[in-house]
C-alpha positions as CSV (number, residue, x, y, z in Angstrom):
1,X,33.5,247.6,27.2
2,X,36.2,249.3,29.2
3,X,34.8,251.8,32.1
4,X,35.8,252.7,35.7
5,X,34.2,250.3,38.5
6,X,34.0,253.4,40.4
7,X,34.5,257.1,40.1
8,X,35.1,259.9,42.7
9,X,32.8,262.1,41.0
10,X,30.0,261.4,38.4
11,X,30.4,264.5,36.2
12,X,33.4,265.7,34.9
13,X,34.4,269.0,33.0
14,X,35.2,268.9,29.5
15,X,38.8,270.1,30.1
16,X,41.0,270.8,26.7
17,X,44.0,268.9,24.9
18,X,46.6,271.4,24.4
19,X,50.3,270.3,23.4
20,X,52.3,267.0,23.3
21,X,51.6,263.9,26.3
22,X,54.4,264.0,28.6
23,X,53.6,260.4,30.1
24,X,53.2,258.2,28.0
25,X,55.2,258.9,25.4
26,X,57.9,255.9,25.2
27,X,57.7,252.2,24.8
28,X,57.9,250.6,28.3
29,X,56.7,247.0,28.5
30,X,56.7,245.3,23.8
31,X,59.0,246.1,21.3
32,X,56.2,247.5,18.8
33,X,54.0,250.1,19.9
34,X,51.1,252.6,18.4
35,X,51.6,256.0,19.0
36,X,49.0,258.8,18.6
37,X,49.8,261.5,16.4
38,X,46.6,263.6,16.9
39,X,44.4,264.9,20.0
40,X,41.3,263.0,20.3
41,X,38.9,261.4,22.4
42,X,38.9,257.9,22.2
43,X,36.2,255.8,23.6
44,X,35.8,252.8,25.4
45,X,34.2,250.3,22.3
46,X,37.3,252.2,20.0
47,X,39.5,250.5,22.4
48,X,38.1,246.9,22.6
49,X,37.2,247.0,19.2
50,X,40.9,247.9,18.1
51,X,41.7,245.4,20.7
52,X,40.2,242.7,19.2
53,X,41.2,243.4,15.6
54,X,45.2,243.1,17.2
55,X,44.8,239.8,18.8
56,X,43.3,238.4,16.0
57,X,45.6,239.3,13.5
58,X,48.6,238.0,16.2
59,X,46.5,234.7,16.2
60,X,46.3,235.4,20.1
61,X,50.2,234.9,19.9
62,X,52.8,237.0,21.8
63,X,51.3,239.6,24.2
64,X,49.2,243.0,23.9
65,X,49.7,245.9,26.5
66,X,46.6,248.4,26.5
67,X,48.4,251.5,27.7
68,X,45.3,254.0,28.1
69,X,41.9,253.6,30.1
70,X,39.0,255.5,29.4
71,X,38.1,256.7,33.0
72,X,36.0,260.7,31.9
73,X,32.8,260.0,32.0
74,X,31.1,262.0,28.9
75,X,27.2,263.4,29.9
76,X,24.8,263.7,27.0
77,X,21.4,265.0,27.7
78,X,18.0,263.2,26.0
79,X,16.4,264.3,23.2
80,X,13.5,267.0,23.1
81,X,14.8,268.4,26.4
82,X,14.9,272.0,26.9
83,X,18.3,273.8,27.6
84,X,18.9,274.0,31.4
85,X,17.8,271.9,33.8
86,X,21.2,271.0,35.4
87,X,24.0,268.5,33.0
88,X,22.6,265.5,31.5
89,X,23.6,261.9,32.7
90,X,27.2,260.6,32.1
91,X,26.6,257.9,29.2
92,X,30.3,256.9,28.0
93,X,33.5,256.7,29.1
94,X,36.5,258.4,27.0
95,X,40.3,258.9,27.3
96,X,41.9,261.9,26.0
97,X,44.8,261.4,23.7
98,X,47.1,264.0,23.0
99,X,49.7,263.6,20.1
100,X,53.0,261.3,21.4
101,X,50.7,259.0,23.5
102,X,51.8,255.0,23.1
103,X,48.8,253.4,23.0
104,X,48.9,249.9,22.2
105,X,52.6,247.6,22.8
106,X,52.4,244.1,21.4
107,X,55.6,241.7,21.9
108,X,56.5,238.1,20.9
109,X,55.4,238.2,17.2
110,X,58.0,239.2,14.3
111,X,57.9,242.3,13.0
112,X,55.9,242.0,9.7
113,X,53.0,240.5,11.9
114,X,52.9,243.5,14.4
115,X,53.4,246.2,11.7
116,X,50.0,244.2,10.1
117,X,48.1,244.4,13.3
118,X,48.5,247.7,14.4
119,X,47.5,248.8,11.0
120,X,44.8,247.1,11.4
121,X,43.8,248.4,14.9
122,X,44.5,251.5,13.6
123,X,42.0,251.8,11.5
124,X,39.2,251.2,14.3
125,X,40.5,254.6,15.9
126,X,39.4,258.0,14.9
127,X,43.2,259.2,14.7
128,X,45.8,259.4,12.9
129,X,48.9,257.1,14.4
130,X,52.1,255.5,13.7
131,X,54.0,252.4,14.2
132,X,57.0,252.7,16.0
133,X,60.0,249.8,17.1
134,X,61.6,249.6,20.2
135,X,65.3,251.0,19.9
136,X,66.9,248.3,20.7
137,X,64.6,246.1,18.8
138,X,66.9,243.3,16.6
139,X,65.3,240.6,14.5
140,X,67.4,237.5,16.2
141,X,65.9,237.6,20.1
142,X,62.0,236.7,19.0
């Protein structure tokens, strides 16, 4: 599961997700990427577990870039605990996406098999995303 080795602080706020990502937003390293198109928080085991369901489809073929890290750690308190008492412990780690973040770039597999495996990584995240080709992209160079 995907967490910080260390933090600089154990608790964080819970901040908000207003507007579009500016970083982030274009395809830097593959030719096919996932793009968010909704803010969320996406977790740690949401990452791996779209992860996994990618490289399996691409038969471990051609190469995946994770482009987000979930490094704010998310407190929850026990159950039967009264209110007060100081914020619980920090129990997972999250990333916030806001709409226009690339989250996933694959490369070295044709088109048809990358359009398959990000729709199927998408569906292991709680968001709604789309599919997007780099611009230059042409069938001929894989």
């Amino acid at each position: 599961m995907l967490q910080p080795k260390k933090t600089k602080y154990r608790r964080v706020q819970k901040g908000r997700m207003k507007g579009n990502t500016k970083r982030g937003a274009e395809i830097a390293f593959g030719s096919f990427a996932l793009k968010a198109l909704e803010p969320k928080w996406i977790t740690g085991r949401q990452i791996e577990a779209a992860r996994q369901a990618i490289t399996r489809h691409m038969k471990r073929e051609g190469q995946l870039w994770i482009r987000i890290f979930p490094d704010k750690p998310i407190t929850r308190k026990p159950l039967d605990v009264r209110m007060g008492k100081g914020k619980g412990s920090p129990e997972f780690f999250v990333f916030p996406v806001t709409p226009g973040r690339i989250m996933f770039e694959a490369e070295g597999v044709p088109l048809e098999v990358a359009k398959e495996a990000m729709r199927l990584g998408a569906q292991k995240l709680p968001i709604a995303t789309k599919f997007i080709v780099r611009r230059d992209y042409s069938e001929e160079t894989v």
